[in-house]
C-alpha positions in Angstrom: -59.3 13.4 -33.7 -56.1 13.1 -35.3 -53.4 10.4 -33.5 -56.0 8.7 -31.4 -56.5 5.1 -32.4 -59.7 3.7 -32.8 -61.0 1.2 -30.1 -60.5 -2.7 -31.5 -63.4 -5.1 -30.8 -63.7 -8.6 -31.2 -66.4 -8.1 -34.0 -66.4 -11.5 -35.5 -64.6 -14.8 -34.8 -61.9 -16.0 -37.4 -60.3 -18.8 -36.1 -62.7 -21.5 -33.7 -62.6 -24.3 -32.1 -65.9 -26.6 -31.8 -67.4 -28.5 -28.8 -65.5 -29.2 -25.8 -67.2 -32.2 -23.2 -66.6 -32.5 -19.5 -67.6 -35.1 -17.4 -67.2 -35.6 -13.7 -66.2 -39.0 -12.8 -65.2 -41.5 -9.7 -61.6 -40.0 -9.0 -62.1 -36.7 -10.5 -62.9 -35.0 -14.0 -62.7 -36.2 -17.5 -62.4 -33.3 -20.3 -62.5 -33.8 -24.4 -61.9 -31.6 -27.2 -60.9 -32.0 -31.1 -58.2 -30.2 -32.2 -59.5 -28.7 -35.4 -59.1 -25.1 -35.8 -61.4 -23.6 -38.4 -60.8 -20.6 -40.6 -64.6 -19.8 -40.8 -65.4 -22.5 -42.7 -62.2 -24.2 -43.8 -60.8 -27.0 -41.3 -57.4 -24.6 -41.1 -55.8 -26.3 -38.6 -55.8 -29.4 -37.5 -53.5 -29.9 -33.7 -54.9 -27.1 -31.8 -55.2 -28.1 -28.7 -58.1 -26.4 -26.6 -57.5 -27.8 -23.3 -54.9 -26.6 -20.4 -54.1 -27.3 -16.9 -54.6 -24.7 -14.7 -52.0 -24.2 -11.4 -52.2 -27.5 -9.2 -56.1 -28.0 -9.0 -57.8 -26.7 -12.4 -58.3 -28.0 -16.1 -59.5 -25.5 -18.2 -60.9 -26.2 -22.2 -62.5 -23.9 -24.6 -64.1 -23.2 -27.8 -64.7 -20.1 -30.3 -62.0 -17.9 -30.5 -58.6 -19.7 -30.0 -57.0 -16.0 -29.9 -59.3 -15.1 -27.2 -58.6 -18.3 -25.2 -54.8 -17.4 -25.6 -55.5 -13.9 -23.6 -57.6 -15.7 -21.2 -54.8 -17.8 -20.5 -52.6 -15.3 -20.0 -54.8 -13.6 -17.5 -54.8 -17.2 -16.0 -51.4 -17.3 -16.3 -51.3 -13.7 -14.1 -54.0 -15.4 -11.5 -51.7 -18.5 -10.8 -48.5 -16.4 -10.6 -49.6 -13.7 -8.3 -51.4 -16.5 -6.2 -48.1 -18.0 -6.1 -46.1 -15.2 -4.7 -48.0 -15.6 -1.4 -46.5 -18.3 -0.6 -49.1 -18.7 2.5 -49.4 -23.0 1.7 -52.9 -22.5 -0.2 -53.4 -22.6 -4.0 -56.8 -21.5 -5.4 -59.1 -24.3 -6.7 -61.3 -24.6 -9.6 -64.1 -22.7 -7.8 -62.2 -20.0 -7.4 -60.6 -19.8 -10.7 -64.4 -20.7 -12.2 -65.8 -17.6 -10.3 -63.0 -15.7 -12.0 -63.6 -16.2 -15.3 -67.2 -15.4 -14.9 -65.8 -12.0 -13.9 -63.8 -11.8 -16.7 -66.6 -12.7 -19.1 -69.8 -10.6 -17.8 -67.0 -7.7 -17.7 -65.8 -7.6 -21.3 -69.4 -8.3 -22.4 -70.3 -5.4 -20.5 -67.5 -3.2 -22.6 -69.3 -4.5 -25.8 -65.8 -6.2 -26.2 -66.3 -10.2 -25.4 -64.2 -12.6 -25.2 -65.4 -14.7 -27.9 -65.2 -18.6 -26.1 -67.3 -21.1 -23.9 -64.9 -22.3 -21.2 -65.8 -25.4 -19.7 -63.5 -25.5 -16.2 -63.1 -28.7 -14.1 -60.9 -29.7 -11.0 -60.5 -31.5 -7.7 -59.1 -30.2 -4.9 -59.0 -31.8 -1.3 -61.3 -34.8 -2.7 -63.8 -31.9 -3.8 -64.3 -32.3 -7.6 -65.8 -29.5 -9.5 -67.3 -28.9 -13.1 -68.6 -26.0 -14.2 -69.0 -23.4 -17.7 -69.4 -20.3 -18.8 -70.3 -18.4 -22.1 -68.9 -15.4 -23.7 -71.5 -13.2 -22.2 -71.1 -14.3 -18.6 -73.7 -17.1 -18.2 -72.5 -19.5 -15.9 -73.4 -22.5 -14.0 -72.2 -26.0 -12.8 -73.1 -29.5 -12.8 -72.0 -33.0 -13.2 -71.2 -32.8 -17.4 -71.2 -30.2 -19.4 -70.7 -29.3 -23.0 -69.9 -26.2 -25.2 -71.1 -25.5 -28.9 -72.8 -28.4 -30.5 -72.3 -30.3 -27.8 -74.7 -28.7 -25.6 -77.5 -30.1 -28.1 -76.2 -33.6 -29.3 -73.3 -34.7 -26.2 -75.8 -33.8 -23.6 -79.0 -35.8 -24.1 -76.1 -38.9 -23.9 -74.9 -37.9 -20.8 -78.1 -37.2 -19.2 -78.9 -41.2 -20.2 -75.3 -43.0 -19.8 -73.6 -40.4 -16.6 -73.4 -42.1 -12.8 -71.6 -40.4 -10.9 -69.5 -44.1 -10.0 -68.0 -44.2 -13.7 -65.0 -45.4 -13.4 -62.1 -44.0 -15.8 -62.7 -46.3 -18.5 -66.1 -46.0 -18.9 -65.7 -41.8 -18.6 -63.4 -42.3 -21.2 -66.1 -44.5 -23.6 -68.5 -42.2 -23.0 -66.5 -39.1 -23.9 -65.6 -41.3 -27.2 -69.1 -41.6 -28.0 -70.1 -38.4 -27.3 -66.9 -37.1 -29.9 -68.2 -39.6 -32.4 -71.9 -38.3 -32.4 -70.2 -34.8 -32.9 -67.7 -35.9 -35.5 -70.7 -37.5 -37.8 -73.1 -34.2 -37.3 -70.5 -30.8 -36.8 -68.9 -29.9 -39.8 -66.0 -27.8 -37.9 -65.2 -31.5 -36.0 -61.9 -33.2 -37.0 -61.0 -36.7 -36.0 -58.1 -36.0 -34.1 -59.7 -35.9 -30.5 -57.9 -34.9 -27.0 -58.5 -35.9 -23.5 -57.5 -35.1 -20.1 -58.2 -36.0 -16.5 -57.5 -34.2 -13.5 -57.6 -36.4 -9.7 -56.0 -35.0 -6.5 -52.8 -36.4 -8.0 -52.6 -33.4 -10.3 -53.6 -33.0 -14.3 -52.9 -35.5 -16.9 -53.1 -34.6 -20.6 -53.0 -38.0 -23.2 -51.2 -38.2 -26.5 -54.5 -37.6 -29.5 -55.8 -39.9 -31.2 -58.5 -40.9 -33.7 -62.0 -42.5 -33.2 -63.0 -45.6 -35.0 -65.9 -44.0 -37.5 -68.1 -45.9 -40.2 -69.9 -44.0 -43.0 -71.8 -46.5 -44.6 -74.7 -45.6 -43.2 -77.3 -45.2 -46.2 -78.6 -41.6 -44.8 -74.7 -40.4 -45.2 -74.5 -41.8 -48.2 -77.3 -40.1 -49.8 -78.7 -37.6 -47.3 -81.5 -36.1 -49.5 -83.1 -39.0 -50.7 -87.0 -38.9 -50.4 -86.5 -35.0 -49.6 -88.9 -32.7 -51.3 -87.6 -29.8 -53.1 -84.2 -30.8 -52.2 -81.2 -30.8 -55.1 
């Protein structure tokens, strides 16, 4: 039919983010990100940054799609505002704001129009802290650390072996460093300009970025293929 514009869909990502790590730790939640932004292959841009504080409770960070994660936080922006105009003394917490975006995910899957991110989404609220994810086609869950992307395979088997659940905020922060490092040696869409931020009951804290202290001496970096068969 003539006039009637075709339905737009999400068909393939253009420009991603990579792994986002979350940690729960003695006073509240620890969250890290790069800030690369990658033109499907090409490291595009490098001072995206991929993690957002969310009303008074929540911390929000994502990867894939950093056009998608722009709606989402606009819907987020919508969630906090109306939640606002109540004015009834309460303020929704990161369990609430979790549970929403699982809605929002499993229902744009459900269109066969995703929203093409991981969101990892941390908070505190009345001493509760809370960490939780979920995927672009609604699968969510919580725990004590989590990880998106790449992360989920090489952040997580550190955690699992380093995390207590009495780190105290420099030790969350040397963990989340080490986790960044293994990811900065082994995910080509990585950059070394890394972003943290912490939320406690005191609110959300974002730090400047920095970089991580690398070496790439290592003889398998140097010459990866050696004693490969059938390798260039």
């Amino acid at each position: 039919m003539e006039g009637v514009a075709e339905s737009q869909r999400t068909l393939y990502p253009y420009v991603t983010g990579s792994s986002v790590v979350a940690i729960k730790y003695k006073d509240g939640i620890l969250m890290a990100a790069d800030m690369g932004g990658s033109y499907g292959s090409t490291l595009r841009y490098k001072s995206v940054e991929r993690i957002k504080p969310i009303g008074k409770h929540s911390l929000i960070g994502a990867s894939g799609e950093i056009s998608d994660f722009q709606e989402i936080l606009r819907y987020l922006d919508e969630l906090i505002l109306y939640d606002n105009m109540w004015d009834d003394g309460n303020s929704l917490g990161p369990k609430e704001v979790h549970n929403y975006l699982t809605r929002v995910m499993y229902n744009r899957r459900n269109k066969f129009n995703p929203l093409w991110n991981a969101l990892v989404l941390g908070g505190v609220k009345n001493g509760q802290k809370y960490l939780g994810m979920v995927n672009m086609i609604g699968i969510n869950f919580e725990d004590n650390h989590v990880a998106t992307g790449l992360g989920n395979h090489l952040a997580r088997p550190i955690l699992r072996d380093e995390w207590h659940e009495n780190l105290t905020f420099e030790e969350g922060v040397k963990l989340l460093e080490k986790c960044m490092r293994v990811l900065l040696y082994r995910d080509r869409s990585a950059v070394n300009k890394i972003q943290i931020s912490k939320i406690t009951d005191e609110g959300a804290t974002a730090f400047p970025p920095f970089s991580l202290k690398t070496y790439w001496e290592f003889s398998a970096f140097k010459n990866p293929t050696v004693g490969a068969e059938g390798s260039w």
